[in-house]
C-alpha positions, -999 to 999 in steps of 0.1 A, spaced: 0 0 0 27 29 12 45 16 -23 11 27 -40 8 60 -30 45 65 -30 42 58 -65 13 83 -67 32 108 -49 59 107 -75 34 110 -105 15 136 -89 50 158 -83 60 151 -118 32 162 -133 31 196 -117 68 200 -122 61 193 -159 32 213 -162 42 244 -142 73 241 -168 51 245 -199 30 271 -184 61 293 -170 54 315 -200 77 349 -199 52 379 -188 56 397 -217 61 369 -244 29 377 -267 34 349 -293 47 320 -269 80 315 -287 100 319 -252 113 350 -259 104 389 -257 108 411 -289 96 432 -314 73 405 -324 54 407 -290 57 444 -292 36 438 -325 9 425 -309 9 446 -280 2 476 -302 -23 460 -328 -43 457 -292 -32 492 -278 -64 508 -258 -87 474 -264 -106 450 -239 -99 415 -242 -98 385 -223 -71 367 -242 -47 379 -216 -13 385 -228 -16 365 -262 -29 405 -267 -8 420 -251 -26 424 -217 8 416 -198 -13 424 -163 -43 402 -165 -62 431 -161 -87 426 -195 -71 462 -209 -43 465 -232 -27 500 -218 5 517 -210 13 494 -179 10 466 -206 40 484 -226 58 490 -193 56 449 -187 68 439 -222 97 469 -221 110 458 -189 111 423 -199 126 429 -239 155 405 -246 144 379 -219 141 345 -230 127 314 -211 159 298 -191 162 268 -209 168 286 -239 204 294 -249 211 331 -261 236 355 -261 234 382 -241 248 416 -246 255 451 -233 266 484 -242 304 487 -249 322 508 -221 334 529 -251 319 533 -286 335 510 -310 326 487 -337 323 452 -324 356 432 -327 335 403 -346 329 417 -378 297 405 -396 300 379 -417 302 392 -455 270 372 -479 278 361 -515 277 389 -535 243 387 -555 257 406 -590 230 429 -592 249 461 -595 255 489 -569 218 501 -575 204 483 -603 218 454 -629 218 460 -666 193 432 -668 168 451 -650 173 482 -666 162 460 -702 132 452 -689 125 489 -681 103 508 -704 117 536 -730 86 557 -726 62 573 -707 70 602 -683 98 590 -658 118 580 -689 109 612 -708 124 630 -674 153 608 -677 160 611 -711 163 648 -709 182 650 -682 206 626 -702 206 647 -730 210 680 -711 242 702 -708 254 689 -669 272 726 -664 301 724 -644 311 697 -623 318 708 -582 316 679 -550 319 712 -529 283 718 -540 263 697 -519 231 712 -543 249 705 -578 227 687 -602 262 674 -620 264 640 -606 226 629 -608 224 641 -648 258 618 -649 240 589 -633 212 594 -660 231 593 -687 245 563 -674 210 548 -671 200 557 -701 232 543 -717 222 509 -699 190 509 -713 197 520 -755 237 508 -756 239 542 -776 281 548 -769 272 589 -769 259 585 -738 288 561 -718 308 586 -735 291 616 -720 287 599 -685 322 586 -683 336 622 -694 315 636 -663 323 612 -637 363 621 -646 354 661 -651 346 654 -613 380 644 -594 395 673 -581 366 696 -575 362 691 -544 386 716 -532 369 732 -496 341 709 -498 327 700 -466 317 660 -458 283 666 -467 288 674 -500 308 648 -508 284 626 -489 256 640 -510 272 638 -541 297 612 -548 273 580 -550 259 590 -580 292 594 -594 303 554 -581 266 544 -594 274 560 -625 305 541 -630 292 510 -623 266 511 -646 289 518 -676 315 494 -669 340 520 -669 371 493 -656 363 477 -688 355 505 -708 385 528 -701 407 511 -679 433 539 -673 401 561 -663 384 536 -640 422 531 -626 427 568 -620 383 568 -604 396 542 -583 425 557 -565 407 590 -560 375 573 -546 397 554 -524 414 580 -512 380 604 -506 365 585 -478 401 590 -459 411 631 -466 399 657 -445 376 680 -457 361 699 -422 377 687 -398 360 651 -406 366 628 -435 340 602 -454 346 574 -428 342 596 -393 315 622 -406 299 585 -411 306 573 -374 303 602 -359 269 618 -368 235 599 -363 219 626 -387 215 637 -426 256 644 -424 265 610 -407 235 590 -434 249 608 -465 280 602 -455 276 563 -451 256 560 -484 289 573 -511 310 553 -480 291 522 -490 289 531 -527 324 530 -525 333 503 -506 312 482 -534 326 496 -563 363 493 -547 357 458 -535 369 468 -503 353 444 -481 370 450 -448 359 486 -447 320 476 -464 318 454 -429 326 483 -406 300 505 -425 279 478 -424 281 478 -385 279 513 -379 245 515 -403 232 485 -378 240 507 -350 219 539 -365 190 513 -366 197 510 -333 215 478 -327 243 491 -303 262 461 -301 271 465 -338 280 501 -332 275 531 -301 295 559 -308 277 588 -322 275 617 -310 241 632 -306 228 667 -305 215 675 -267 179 676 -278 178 645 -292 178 627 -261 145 645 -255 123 625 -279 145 589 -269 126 565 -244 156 550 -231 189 576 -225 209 556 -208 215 538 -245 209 564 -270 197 555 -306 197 570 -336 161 553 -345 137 552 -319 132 514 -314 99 492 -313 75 506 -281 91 537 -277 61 557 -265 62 597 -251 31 607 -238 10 585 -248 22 590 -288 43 563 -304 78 572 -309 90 545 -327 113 545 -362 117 588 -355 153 599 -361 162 618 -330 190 636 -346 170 651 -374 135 655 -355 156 676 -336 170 705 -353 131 720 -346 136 722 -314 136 699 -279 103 673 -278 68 686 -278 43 669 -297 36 673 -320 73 675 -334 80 710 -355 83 704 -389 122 701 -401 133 691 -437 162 672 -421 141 645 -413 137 634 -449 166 643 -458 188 624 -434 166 594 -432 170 589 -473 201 586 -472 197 555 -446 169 540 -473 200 540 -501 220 524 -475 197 498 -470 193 493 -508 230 492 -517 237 463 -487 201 443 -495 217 440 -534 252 435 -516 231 399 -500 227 419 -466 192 413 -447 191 450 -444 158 457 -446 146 438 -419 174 447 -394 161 460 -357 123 448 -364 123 466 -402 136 495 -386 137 514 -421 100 507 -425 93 519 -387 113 552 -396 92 556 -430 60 552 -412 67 574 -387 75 600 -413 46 596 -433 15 582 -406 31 597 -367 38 629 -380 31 631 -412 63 657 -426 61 661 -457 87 656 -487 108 682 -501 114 679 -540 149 666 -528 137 632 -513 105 618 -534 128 594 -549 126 576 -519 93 562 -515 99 542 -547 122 523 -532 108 515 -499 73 508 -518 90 483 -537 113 462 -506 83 465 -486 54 463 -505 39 491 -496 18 519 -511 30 553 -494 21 581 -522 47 585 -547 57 613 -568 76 625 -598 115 624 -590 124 649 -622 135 672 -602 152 651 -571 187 664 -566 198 643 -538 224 615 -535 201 596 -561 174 597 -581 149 587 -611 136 557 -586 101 567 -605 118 546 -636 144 522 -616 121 512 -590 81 514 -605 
């Protein structure tokens, strides 16, 4: 008999071990997959300000029928926690800003050109109005070449003769774009780093699209050296590579889009993984990269201080108002946080530049686009639906782009007279 209930004993105290195991579910784990994360932030917010009784499968974290505030407080708190039988690696901030001494792991290069492969650009269309707009830009006189004019029009008219040479083979017009590109070097005496951020890309994009290392060697030798040594030489105080990893704003994003643009087009893979972590770090990921250097009112519209972002991350809520994706650097320059934000220009302006980042590295094989919970999607929505800035003329070729990696349909507009870092994305990315 005492062996009986012994026996009973044991299956009764297994059972509840077993059981309280399976239903030791983390407080803030919204989808049950043992860990807390954007995903459960997700949920949380598709609930916001709702009754249910679905408990925190909704994103009620406190069992208290109402997805609220204290709800987002629970699932904050808890972000990064896993269930204990599940391995992870845990990080924190660096003691100093530095890249990470594990660089990332370079993909197979995916041969789809810097921004687009010739075999796209045949399947394009030779009419209608973004290739009219093209065209005569192509065909247009490109004035005088200067990189210490971060408003030239030079380099994006070189760019569409390029394109346009990619899509007709007509020589007149790898002629005209390769004469442009070499017109360029050595212009950019007292140029500041923004306006070689702004305005070299094109230039590399250019390039790339004509073949020019196969097309005139001794030029695409003599485009090499000079780009190579342009993301080194001082031009304020700051060259390409530290305006890039020093500023989490429009100078530090342009900056890191003709750094990237080069590091393709040079094959310079050890320096493409180092911008590669510092953009992961403006999404917000700050054990790729910390060490910005942020304007004192940008910690004003951050939810967490201690570990300043560039990019607000997932559940960043002021106020009551949703925070997530902004730019602090850029929301900024219109003053400290009130809501809502004042208008700036920078916000679009710097944040475009981050969208050509994460177009060059997604053709590069890089994930980019769905780094830090599709941070570049968070930071386009909160452009267009938080706040709703909007674009200058400079920026509309942006929207294209993210329409087309995301699947979107943010209102789009004629790029014909875009004049920044890229454009003609109403053609290239329809």
């Amino acid at each position: 008999m005492i062996k009986k209930y012994l026996i009973l004993f044991i299956f009764i105290l297994l059972f509840h071990l077993l059981t309280a195991k399976v239903s030791a579910i983390l407080p803030a784990d919204a989808n049950g997959d043992g860990m807390v994360d954007g995903v459960d932030y997700v949920i949380w917010l598709r609930n916001y300000n709702q009754s249910t009784t679905n408990g925190q499968f909704s994103g009620d974290f406190d069992g208290d029928n109402f997805v609220d505030g204290r709800d987002y407080v629970i699932w904050l708190n808890a972000y990064g926690s896993t269930e204990p039988d599940i391995p992870t690696a845990t990080s924190s901030p660096p003691l100093e800003p530095t890249l990470t001494s594990t660089p990332v792991t370079p993909p197979v290069g995916q041969s789809l050109g810097i921004w687009i492969s010739p075999n796209e650009i045949a399947k394009l269309p030779a009419s209608g109005s973004a290739w009219s707009n093209l065209q005569s830009d192509a065909d247009s006189n490109f004035g005088s070449p200067n990189l210490a004019d971060q408003d030239t029009r030079h380099n994006i008219r070189t760019m569409a003769a390029a394109l346009v040479y990619a899509r007709m083979g007509q020589e007149s017009y790898r002629s005209k774009a390769a004469n442009a590109i070499k017109s360029a070097m050595g212009t950019e005496t007292a140029a500041r780093s923004l306006a070689i951020g702004r305005n070299l890309a094109a230039y590399v994009i250019a390039a790339d699209l004509i073949d020019l290392k196969n097309y005139r060697p001794s030029d695409d030798a003599q485009f090499r050296s000079w780009l190579s040594s342009m993301r080194t030489r001082d031009f304020d105080g700051r060259t390409l590579i530290s305006c890039h990893e020093d500023r989490p704003n429009n100078w530090g994003t342009m900056c890191g889009a003709s750094r990237i643009a080069a590091d393709l087009y040079l094959n310079d893979n050890a320096d493409l993984q180092k911008a590669v972590q510092v953009f992961q770090g403006y999404l917000g990921n700050r054990s790729s990269y910390a060490g910005f250097k942020f304007a004192t009112d940008a910690f004003s519209f951050m939810c967490d201080t201690s570990s300043p972002r560039p990019i607000n991350p997932p559940g960043c809520i002021k106020d009551g108002h949703d925070l997530s994706g902004a730019p602090v650097d850029d929301i900024q320059r219109a003053g400290p946080y009130k809501w809502l934000p004042g208008f700036t220009d920078y916000a679009w302006g710097g944040f475009s530049a981050a969208i050509a980042q994460a177009e060059m590295l997604h053709r590069a094989g890089y994930d980019s686009y769905n780094w830090e919970n599709q941070a570049v999607l968070r930071g386009i929505r909160f452009l267009n639906e938080v706040v709703n800035f909007s674009q200058s003329n400079a920026t509309t070729w942006t929207t294209w782009v993210v329409n087309r990696a995301y699947n979107t349909n943010y209102s789009t507009s004629s790029t014909s007279i875009s004049n920044r870092l890229i454009s003609y994305t109403d053609w290239t990315h329809q």
